[in-house]
Steps between C-alpha positions, in 0.01 A plus 500: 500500500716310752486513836722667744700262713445531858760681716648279768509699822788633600565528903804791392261706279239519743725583762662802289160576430369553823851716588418730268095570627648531820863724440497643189673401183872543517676858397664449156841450510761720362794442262847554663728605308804307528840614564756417239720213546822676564351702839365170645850345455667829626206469828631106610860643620623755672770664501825355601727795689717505234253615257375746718839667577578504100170614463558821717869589406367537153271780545735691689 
């Protein structure tokens, strides 16, 4: 059998280490769900006047 190579120590895995004795390991995360394309691009702009008066003649 071989033998195992010898970890080299690492100063970030300790550290996380000892975070997690002391806090807690982190809450898992959830999946978003994302919004489809078209309502992000719909989100960037407002509404010029315009398009606002149209908007509201047309449902009455």
């Amino acid at each position: 059998m071989t033998k195992r190579k010898e970890e080299k120590f690492s100063v970030t895995k300790a550290v996380k280490s000892n975070a997690r004795d002391r806090v807690g390991q982190p809450k898992p995360s959830r999946i978003l769900e994302e919004k489809p394309r078209d309502q992000i691009r719909d989100q960037k702009h407002k509404q010029s006047l315009e398009e606002i008066i149209e908007s509201s003649e047309g449902e009455e």
